[in-house]
C-alpha positions in Angstrom: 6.0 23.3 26.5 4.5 23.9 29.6 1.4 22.5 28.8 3.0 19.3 28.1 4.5 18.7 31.6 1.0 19.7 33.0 -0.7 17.2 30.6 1.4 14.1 31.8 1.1 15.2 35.0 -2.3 14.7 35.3 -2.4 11.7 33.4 -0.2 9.9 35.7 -2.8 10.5 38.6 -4.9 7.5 36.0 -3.5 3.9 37.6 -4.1 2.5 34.4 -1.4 4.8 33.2 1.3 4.0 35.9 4.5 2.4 35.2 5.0 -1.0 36.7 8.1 -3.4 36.2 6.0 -6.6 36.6 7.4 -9.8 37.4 6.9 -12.9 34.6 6.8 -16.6 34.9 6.9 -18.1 31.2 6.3 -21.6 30.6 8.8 -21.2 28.2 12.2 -18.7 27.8 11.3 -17.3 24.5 8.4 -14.1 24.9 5.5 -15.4 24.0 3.2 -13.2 21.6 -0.2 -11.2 22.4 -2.6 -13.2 20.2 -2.8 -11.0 17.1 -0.2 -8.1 18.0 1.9 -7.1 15.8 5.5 -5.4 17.0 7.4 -3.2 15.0 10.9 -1.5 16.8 11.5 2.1 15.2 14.9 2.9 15.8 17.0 5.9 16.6 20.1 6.3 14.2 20.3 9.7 14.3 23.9 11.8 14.5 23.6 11.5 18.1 24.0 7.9 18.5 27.2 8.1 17.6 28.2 10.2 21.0 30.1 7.9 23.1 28.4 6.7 26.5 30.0 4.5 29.1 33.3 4.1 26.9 30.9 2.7 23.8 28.7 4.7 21.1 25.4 4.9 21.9 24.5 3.1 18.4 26.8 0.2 19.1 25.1 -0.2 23.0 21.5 -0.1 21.4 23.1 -3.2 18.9 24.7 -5.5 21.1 21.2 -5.0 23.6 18.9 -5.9 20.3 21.8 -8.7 19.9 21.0 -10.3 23.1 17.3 -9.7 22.7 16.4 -10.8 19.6 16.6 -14.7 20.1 14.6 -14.6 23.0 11.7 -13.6 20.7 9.2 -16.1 20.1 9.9 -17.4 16.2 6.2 -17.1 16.0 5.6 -13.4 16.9 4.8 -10.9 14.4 7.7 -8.4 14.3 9.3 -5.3 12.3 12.0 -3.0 12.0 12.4 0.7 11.1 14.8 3.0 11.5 15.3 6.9 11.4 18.0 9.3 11.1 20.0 6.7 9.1 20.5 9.2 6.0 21.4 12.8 6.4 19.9 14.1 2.7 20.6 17.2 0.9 18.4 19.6 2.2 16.5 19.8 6.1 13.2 17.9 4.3 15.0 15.4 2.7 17.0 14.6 6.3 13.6 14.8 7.9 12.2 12.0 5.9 15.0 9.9 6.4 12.6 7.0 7.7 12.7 3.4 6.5 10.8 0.6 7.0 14.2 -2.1 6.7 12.3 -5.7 8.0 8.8 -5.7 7.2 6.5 -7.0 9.9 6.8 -11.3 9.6 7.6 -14.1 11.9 10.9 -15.3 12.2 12.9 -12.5 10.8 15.2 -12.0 13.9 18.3 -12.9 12.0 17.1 -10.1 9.4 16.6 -7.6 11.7 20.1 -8.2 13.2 21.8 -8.1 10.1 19.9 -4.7 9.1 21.0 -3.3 12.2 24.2 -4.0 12.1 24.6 -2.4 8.4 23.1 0.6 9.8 25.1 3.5 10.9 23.6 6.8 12.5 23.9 9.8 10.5 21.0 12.6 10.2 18.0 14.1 12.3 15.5 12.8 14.7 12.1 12.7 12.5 10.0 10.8 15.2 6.5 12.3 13.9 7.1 11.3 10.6 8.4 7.6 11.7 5.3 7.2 13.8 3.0 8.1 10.7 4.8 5.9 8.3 4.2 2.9 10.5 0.6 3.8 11.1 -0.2 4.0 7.7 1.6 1.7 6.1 4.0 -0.7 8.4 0.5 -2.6 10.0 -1.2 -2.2 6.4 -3.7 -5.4 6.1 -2.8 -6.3 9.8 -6.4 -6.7 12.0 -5.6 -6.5 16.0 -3.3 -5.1 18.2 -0.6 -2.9 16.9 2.6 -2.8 19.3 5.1 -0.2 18.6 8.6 0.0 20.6 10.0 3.5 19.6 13.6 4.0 21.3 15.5 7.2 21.1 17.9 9.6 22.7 16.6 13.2 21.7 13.2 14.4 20.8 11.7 15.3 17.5 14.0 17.8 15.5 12.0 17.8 12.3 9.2 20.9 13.5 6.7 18.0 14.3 5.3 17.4 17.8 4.8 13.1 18.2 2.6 13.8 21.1 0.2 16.1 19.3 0.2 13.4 16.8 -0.8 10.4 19.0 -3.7 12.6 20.6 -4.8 13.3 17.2 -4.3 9.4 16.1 -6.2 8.0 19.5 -9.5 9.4 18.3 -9.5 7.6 15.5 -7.8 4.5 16.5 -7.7 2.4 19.2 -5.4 -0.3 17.8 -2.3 1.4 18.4 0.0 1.2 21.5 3.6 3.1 21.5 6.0 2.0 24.2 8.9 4.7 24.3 12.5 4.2 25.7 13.9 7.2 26.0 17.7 6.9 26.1 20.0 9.3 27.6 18.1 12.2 27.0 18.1 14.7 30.3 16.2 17.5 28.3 12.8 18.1 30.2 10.7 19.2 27.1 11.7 16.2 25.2 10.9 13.9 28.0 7.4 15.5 28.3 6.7 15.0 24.6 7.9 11.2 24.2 6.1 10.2 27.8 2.9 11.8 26.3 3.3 9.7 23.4 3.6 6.5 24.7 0.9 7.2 28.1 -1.4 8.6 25.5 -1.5 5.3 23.3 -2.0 3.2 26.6 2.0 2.6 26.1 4.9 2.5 29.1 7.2 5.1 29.0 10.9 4.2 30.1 14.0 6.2 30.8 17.2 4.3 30.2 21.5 5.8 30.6 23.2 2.5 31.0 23.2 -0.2 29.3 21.6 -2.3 31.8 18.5 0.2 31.7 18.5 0.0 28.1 18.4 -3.9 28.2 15.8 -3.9 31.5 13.4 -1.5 28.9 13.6 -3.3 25.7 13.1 -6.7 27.8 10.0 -5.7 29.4 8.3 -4.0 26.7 9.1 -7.1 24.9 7.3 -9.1 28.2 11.0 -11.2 27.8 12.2 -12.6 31.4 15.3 -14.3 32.2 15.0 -17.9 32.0 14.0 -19.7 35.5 16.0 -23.0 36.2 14.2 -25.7 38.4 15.7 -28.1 39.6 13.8 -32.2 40.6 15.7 -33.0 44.2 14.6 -36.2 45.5 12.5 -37.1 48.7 15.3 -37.3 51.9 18.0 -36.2 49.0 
């Protein structure tokens, strides 16, 4: 895995690679949409999830911050959801296929994607690889532009797959694709190095999150969603 850590290292020499928390001013509070892009959030519902962090299970934290997110979205934006790890299955290749697309790619679907969410319960592996190819293939089928994936997890891939390998692979052949990766309480070097060479590979931002603040900061500016600026009108000599 070596070769990994030395790979990222060098790309983060490239400025266009480095990570930057950039301040927004919206005319508006709700996100507005890349013209074109489509978003699709692939979800971690692994076993995992269900560890407890902060007094609350990692699943439930990832919930209530999608909660608070989701009505900030523009209604115009093209988004989707898919999950992972939400099935265990009866043999190691059925669990590592547990991947499902759950709120096709539309506009104003946030009220579906919260209600899929919150019937979903964390349960198997971690089959990141085969999530991303899923998506590719057949998520952003008929779809022209920009393709925005938001990929959140807390392990790495568990399913004999490497993601990274993958988007290397996937970036000489398209160049419509960018993968944004929050990588949730996960301390494990190797993993780290994978899921940052998946999302700097793609042109993506690669974020580390173990609160729930950091989760929310991630999710908000990979969304480009800002906290809503009040002004107020004082009057001359007021």
């Amino acid at each position: 895995m070596k070769k990994f850590v030395l790979f990222i290292a060098l790309l983060l020499i490239l400025p266009v690679f480095a990570e930057n928390y950039s301040v927004h001013k919206p005319d508006t509070y709700n996100a507005m949409p890349q013209e074109g892009e489509r978003t699709l959030f692939i979800l971690d519902f692994s076993n995992s999830m269900s560890e407890y962090l902060d007094g609350q299970s990692k699943a439930d934290m990832m919930l209530d911050t999608m909660r608070q997110l989701l009505p900030k979205l523009n209604p115009h934006s093209f988004v989707g959801l898919r999950v992972y790890g939400h099935k265990m299955g009866f043999t190691p290749y059925d669990a590592c296929k547990a991947s499902s697309l759950l709120v096709p790619v539309a506009t104003s679907n946030a009220a579906e994607i919260e209600g899929a969410l919150s019937q979903t319960h964390p349960r198997g592996m971690t089959p990141i690889t085969y999530s991303l190819k899923q998506a590719v293939k057949y998520d952003f089928m008929g779809y022209p532009g920009k393709k925005h994936i938001i990929l959140l997890t807390d392990g790495g891939e568990n399913c004999d797959e490497s993601p990274c390998k993958y988007v290397m692979e996937l970036i000489k052949i398209r160049k419509d694709i960018k993968i944004d990766v929050i990588a949730f309480n996960i301390n494990d070097e190797d993993d780290l190095a994978q899921l940052q060479c998946t999302s700097l590979v793609t042109g993506g931002k690669f974020y580390t999150a173990n609160t729930a603040a950091e989760l929310a900061k991630s999710l908000n500016n990979s969304t480009n969603v800002t906290k809503e600026v009040e002004a107020k009108i004082i009057p001359k000599g007021y």
